[in-house]
C-alpha positions as CSV (number, residue, x, y, z in Angstrom):
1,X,94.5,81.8,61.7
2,X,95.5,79.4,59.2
3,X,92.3,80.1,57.2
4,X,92.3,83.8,57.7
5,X,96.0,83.3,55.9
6,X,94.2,81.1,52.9
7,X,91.7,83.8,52.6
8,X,94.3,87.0,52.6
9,X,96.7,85.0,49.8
10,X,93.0,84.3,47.6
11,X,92.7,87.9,48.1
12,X,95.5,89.0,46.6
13,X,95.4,86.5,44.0
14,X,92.0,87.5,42.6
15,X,92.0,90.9,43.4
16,X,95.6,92.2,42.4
17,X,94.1,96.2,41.7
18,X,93.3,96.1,45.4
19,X,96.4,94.3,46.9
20,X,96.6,97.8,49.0
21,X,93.6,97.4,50.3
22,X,93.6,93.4,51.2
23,X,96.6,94.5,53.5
24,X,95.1,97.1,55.8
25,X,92.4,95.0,55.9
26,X,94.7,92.2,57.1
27,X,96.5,94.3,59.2
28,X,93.4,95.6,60.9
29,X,92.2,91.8,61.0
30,X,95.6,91.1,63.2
31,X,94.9,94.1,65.2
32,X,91.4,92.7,66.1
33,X,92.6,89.3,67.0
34,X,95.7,91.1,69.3
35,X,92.5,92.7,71.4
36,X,90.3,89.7,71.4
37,X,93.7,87.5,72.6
38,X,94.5,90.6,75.2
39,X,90.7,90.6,76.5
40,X,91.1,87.1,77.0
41,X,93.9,87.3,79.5
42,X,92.5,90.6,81.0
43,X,89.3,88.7,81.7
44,X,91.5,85.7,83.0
45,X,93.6,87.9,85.4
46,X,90.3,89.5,86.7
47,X,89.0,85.5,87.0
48,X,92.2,84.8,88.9
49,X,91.7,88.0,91.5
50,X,87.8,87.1,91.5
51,X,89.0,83.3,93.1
52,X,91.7,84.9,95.2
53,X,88.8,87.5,96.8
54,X,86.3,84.5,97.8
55,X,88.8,83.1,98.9
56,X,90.2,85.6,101.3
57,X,86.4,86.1,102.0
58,X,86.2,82.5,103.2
59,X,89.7,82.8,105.5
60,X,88.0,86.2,106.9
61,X,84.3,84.4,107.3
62,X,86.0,82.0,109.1
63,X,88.0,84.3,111.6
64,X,84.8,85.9,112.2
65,X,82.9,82.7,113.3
66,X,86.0,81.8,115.9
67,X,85.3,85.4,117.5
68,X,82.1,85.1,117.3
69,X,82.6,81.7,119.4
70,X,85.2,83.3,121.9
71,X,82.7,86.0,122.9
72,X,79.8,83.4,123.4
73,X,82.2,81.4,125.6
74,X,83.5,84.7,127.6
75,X,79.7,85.4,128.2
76,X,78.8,82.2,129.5
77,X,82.4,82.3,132.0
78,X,81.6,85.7,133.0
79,X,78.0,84.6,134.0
80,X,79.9,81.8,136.0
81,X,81.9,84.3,137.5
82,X,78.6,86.6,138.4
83,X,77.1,83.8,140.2
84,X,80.2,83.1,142.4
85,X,80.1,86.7,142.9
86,X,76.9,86.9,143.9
87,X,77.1,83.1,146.3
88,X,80.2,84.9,147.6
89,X,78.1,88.2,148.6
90,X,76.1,86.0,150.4
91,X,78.8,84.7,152.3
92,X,80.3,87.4,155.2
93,X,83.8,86.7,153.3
94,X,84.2,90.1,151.5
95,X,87.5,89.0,150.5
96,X,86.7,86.8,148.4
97,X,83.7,88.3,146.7
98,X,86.2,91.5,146.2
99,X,88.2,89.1,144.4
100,X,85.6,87.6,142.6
101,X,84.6,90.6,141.7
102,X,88.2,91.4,140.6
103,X,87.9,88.2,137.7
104,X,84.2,89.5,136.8
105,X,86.1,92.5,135.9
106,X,88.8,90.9,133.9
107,X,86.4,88.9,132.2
108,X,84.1,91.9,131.0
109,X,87.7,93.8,129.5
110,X,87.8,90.5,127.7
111,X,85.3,90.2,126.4
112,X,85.1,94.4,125.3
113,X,88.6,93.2,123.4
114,X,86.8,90.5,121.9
115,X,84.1,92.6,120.8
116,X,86.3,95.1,119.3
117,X,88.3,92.3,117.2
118,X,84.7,91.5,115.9
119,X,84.6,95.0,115.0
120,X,87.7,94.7,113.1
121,X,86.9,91.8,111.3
122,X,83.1,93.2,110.0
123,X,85.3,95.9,108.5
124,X,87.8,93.5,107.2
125,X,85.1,91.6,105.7
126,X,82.7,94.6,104.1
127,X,86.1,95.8,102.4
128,X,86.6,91.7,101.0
129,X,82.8,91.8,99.8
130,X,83.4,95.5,98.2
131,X,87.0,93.9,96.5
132,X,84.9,90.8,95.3
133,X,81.9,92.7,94.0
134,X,84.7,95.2,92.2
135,X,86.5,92.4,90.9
136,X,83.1,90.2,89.5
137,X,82.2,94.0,87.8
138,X,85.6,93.7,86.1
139,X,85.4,89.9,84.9
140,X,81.9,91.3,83.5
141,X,83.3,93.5,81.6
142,X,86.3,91.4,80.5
143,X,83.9,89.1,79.2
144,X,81.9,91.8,77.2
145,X,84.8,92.7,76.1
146,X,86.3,89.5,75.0
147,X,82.8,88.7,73.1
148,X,82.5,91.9,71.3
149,X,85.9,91.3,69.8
150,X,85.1,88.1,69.4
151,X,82.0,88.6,67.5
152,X,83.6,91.6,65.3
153,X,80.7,94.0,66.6
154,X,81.5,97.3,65.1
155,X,84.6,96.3,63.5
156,X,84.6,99.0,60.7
157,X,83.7,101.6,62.5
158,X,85.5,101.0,65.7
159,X,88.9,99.7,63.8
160,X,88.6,102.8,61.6
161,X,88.1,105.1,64.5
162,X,90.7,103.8,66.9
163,X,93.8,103.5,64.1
164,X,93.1,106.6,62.2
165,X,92.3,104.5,59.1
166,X,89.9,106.4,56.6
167,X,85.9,105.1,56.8
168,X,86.1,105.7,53.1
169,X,89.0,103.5,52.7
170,X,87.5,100.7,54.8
171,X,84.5,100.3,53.3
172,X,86.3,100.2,50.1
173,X,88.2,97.6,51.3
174,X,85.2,95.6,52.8
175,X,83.6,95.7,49.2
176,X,86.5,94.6,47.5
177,X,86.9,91.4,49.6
178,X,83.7,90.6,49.4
């Protein structure tokens, strides 16, 4: 900034028929640095909500796999329970094969409610991967963004078009300070 000062004052010294003209293009010089400084923190923002995503991506990959672990376990009881059912049939005590049946039954409502918390969290984790991939397609931009101001690409025409300043005028005013 400090040069782009040195340069505008060596401007108007050397030029002082075009002092007008060295001060829009200073001014539109300022605006482009305001964008490139706003890119940058719209492209950090987006970074920030990028990290927060995979992050809540991890915490929900995580849930996931401890389901995923319940219902294994609830199988493997409730094929424990199925064999005592079955010894119990065996046996000529229907009373207890009725009640064995009874926890076979609990255990297979289980593990439907397990199932269905699975469910849940596949939905809650395609909505996390939609958010992340949303929020990457915004830091891409961001970053085009911040490197086109960066670079100046299209400055004359794009300053020009988006403050209403006059082509004609501009590239005056590029000539002048050149």
């Amino acid at each position: 900034m400090k040069q782009a000062e040195i340069d505008y004052n060596d401007a108007l010294s050397k030029h002082p028929n075009n002092v007008e003209l060295i001060h829009i293009r200073w001014e539109q010089l300022q605006t482009a640095i305001a964008s490139e400084t706003d890119a940058k923190k719209f492209w950090m923002k987006a970074d920030s909500e990028l990290t927060t995503a995979k992050n809540d991506l991890k915490e929900v990959n995580s849930k996931l796999t401890a389901v995923e672990l319940e219902i294994n376990n609830n199988k493997f009881e409730r094929d424990i329970v199925d064999s005592e059912i079955e010894e119990q049939r065996k046996d000529p005590k229907q009373a207890a094969a009725d009640k064995a049946e009874g926890e076979r039954v609990a255990a297979v409502n289980e593990e439907k409610k397990k199932q269905e918390a699975m469910g849940e969290a596949d939905k809650t984790l395609k909505l996390a991967q939609k958010n992340t991939s949303e929020i990457e397609k915004l830091g891409d931009q961001a970053k085009t963004s911040a490197s086109a101001s960066a670079s100046g690409t299209g400055s004359t025409t794009s300053i020009s078009d988006r403050y209403g300043v006059n082509k004609d005028t501009v590239a005056a005013l590029s000539q002048a300070t050149q």
